[in-house]
N, CA, C and O atoms as a DFTB+ gen file, in Angstrom:
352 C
 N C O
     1  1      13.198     -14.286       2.063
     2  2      13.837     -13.128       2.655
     3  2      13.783     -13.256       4.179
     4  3      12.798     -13.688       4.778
     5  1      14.751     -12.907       4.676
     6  2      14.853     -12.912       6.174
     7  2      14.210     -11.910       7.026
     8  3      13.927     -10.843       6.481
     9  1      13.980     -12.034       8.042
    10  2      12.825     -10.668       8.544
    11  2      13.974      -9.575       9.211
    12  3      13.572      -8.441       9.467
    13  1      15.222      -9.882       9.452
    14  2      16.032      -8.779       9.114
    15  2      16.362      -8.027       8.603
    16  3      16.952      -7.051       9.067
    17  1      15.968      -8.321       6.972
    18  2      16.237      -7.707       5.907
    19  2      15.051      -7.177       5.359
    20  3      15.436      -6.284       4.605
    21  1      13.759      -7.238       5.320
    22  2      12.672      -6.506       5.650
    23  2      12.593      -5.288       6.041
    24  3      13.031      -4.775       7.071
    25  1      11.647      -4.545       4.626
    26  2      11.241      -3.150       5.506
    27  2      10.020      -2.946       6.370
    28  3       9.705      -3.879       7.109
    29  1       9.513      -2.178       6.371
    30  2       7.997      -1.738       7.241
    31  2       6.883      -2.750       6.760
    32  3       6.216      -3.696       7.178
    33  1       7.108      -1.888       5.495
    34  2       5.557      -2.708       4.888
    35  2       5.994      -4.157       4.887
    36  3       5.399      -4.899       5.669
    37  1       6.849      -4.619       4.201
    38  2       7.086      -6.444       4.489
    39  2       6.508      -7.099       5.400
    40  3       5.526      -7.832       5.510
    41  1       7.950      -6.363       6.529
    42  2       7.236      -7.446       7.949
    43  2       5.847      -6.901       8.307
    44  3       5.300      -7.685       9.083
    45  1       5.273      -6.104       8.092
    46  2       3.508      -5.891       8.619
    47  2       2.797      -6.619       7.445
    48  3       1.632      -7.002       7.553
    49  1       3.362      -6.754       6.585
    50  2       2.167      -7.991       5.181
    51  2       2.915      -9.100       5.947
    52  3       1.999      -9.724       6.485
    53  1       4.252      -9.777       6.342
    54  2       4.246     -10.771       7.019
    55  2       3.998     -11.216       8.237
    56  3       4.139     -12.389       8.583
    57  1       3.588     -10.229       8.998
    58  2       2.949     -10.667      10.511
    59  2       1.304     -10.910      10.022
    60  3       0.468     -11.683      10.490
    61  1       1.207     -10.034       9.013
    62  2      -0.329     -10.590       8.723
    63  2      -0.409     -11.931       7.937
    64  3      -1.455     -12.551       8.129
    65  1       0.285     -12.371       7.282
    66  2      -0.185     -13.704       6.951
    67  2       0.294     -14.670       7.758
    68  3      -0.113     -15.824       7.625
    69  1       1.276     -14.319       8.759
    70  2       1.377     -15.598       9.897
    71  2       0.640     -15.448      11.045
    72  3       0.666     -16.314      11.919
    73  1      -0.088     -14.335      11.154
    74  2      -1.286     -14.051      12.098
    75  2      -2.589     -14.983      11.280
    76  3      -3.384     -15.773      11.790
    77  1      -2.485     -14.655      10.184
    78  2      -4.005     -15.809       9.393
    79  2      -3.661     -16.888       9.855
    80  3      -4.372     -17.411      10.712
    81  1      -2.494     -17.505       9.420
    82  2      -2.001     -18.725       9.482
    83  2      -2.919     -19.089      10.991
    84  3      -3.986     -19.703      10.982
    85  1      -2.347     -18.647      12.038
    86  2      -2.215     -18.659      13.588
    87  2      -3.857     -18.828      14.112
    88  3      -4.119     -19.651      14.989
    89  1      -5.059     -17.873      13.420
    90  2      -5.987     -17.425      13.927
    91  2      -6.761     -18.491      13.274
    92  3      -7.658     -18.905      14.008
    93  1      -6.684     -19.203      11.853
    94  2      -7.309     -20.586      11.432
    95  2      -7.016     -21.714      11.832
    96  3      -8.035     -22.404      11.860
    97  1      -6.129     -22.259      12.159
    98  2      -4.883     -23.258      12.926
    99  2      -6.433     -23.149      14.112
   100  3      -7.409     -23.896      14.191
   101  1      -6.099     -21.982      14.833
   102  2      -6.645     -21.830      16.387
   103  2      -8.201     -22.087      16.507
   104  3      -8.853     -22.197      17.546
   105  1      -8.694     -22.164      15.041
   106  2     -10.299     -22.372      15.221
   107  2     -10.496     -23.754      14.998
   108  3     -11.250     -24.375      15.747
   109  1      -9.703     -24.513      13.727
   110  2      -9.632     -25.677      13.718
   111  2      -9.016     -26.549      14.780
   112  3      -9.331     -27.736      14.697
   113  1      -8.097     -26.167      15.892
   114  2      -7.849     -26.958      17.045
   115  2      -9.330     -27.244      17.603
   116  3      -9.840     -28.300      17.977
   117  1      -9.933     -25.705      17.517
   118  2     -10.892     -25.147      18.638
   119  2     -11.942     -26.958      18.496
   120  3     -12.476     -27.474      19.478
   121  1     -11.976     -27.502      17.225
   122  2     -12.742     -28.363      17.207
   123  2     -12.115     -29.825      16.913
   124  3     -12.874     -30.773      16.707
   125  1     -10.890     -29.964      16.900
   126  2     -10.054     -31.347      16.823
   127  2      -8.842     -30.802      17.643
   128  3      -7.871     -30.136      17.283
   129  1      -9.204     -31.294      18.849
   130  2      -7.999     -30.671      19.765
   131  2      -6.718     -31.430      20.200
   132  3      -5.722     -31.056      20.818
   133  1      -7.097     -32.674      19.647
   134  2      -6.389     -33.902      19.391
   135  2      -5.563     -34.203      18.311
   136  3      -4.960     -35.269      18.187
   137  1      -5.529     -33.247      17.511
   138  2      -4.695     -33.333      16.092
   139  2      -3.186     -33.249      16.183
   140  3      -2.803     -32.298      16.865
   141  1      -2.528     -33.773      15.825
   142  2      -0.699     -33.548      16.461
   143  2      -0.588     -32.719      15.660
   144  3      -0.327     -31.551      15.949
   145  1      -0.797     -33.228      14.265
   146  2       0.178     -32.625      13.092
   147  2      -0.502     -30.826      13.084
   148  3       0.094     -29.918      12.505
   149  1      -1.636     -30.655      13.738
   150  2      -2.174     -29.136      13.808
   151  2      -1.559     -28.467      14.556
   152  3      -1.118     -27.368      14.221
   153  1      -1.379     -29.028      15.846
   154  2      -0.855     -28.654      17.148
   155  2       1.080     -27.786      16.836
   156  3       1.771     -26.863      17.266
   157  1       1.124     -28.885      15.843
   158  2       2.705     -28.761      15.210
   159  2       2.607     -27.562      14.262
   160  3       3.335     -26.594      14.485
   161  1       2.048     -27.553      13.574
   162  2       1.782     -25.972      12.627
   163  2       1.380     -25.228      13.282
   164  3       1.793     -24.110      12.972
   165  1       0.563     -25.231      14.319
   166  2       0.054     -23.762      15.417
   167  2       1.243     -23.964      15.757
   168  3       1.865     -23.170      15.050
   169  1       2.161     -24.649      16.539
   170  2       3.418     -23.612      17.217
   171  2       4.333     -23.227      16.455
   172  3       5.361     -22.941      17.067
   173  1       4.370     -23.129      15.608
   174  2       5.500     -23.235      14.138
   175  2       5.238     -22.006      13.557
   176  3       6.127     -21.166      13.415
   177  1       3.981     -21.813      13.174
   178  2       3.281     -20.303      13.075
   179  2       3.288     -19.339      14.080
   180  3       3.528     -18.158      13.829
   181  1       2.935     -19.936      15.697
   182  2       3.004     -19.036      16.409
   183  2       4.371     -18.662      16.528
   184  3       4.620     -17.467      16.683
   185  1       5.231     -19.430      16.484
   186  2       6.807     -18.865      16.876
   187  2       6.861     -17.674      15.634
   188  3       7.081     -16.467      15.737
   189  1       6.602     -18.424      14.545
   190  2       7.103     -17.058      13.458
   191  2       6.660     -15.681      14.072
   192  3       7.393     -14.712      14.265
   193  1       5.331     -15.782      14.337
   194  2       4.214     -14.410      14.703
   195  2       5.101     -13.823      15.330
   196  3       5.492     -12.686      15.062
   197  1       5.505     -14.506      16.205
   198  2       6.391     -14.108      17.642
   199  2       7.284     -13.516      17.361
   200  3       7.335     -12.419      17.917
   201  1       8.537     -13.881      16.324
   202  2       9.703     -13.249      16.187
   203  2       9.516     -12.018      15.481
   204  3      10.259     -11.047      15.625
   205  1       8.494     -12.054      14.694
   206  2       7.694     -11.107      13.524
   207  2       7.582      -9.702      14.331
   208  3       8.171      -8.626      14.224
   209  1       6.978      -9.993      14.837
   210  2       6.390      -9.319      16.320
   211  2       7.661      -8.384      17.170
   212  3       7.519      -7.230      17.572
   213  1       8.765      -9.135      17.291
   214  2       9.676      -8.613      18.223
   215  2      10.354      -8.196      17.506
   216  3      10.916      -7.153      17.841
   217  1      10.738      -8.927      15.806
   218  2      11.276      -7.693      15.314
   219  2      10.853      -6.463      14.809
   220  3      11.700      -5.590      14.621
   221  1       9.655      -6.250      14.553
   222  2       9.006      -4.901      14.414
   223  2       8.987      -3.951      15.361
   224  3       9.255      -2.753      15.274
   225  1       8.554      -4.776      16.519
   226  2       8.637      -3.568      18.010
   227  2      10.007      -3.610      18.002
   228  3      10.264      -2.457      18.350
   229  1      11.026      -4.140      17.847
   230  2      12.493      -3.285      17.987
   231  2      12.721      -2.208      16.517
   232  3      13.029      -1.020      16.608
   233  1      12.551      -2.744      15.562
   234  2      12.556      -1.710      14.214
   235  2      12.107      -0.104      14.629
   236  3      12.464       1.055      14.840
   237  1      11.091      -1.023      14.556
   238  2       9.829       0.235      14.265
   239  2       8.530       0.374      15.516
   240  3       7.399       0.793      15.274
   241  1       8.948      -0.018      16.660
   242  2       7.691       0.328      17.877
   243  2       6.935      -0.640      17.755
   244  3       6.567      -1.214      16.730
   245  1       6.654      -0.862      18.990
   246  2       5.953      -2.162      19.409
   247  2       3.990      -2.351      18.624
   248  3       3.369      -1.308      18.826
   249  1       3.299      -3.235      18.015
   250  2       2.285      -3.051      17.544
   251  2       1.303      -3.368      18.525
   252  3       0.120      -3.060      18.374
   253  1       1.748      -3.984      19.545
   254  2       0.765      -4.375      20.674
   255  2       1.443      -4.280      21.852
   256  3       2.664      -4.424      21.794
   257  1       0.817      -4.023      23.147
   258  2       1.429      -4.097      24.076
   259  2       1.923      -4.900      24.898
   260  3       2.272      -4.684      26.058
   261  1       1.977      -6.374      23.966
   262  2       2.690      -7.575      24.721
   263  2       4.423      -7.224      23.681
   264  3       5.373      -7.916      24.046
   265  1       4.586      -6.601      22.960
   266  2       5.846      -6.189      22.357
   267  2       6.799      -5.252      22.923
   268  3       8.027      -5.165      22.899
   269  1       5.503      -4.322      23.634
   270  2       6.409      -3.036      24.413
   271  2       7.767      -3.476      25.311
   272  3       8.205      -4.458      25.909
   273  1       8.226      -1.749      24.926
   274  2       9.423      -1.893      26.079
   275  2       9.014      -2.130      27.674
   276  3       8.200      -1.507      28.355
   277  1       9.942      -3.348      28.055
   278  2       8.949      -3.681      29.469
   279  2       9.564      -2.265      30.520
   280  3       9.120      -2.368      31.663
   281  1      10.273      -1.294      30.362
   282  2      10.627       0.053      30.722
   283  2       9.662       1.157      30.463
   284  3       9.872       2.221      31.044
   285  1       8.665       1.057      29.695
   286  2       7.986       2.020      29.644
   287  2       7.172       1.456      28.373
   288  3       7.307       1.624      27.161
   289  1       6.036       0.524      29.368
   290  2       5.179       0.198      28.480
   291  2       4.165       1.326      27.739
   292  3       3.421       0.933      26.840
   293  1       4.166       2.284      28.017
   294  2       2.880       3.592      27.605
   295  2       3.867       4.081      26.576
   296  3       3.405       5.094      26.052
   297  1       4.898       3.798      26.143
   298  2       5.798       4.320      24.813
   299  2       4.638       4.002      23.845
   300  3       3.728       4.814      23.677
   301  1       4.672       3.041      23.334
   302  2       4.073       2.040      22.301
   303  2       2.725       3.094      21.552
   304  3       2.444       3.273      20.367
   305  1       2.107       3.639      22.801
   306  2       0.792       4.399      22.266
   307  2       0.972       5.982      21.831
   308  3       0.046       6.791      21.784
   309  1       2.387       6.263      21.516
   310  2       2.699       7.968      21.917
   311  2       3.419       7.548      20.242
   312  3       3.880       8.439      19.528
   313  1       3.413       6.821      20.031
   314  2       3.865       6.922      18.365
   315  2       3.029       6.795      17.179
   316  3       2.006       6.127      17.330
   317  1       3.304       7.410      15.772
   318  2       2.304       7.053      15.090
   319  2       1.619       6.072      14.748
   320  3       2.294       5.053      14.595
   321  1       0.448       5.955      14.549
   322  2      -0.288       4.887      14.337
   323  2      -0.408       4.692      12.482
   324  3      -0.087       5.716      11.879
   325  1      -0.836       3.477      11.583
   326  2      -0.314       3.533      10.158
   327  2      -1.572       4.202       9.381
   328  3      -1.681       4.497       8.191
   329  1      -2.572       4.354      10.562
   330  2      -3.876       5.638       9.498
   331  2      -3.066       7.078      10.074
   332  3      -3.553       8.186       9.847
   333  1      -2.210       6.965      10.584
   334  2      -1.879       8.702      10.829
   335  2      -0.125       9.010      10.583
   336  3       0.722       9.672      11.183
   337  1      -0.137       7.934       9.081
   338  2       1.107       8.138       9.005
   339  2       2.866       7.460       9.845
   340  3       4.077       7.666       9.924
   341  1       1.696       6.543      10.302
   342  2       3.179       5.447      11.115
   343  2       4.281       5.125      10.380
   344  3       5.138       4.332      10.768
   345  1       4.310       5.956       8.872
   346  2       5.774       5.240       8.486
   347  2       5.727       3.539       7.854
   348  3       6.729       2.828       7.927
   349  1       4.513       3.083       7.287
   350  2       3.753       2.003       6.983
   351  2       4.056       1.334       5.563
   352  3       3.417       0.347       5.197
């Protein structure tokens, strides 16, 4: 499925498993920093995160504040959050 076509809950179960992806990748560099073929799946993952990321903060509000509108970054925190009903 395309992350266009994705609802709420989707792309937030899919930013979370390309965030795992991203955050194990990043511990195993942490100790073979020399690995190509790792180096190649960390940016491959990170790009996904990335688009994951930008399409949610355009959907549905930015989840971090490297997503925010660069117009009014303090938006991002004035919307619901998904323990208070974010629409999740």
């Amino acid at each position: 499925m395309m992350i266009s076509q994705m609802n709420q809950a989707q792309l937030l179960h899919w930013i979370d498993m390309v965030s795992f992806a991203v955050v194990e990748i990043t511990e195993y560099l942490d100790t073979h920093p020399c690995d190509e073929e790792a180096m190649k799946y960390f940016n491959h993952y990170a790009d996904l995160r990335r688009t994951a990321m930008r399409a949610y903060a355009e959907k549905y509000g930015p989840l971090t504040i490297d997503t925010a509108n660069p117009d009014n970054y303090w938006q991002w925190a004035s919307s619901p959050w998904p323990w208070e009903g974010g629409n999740c």
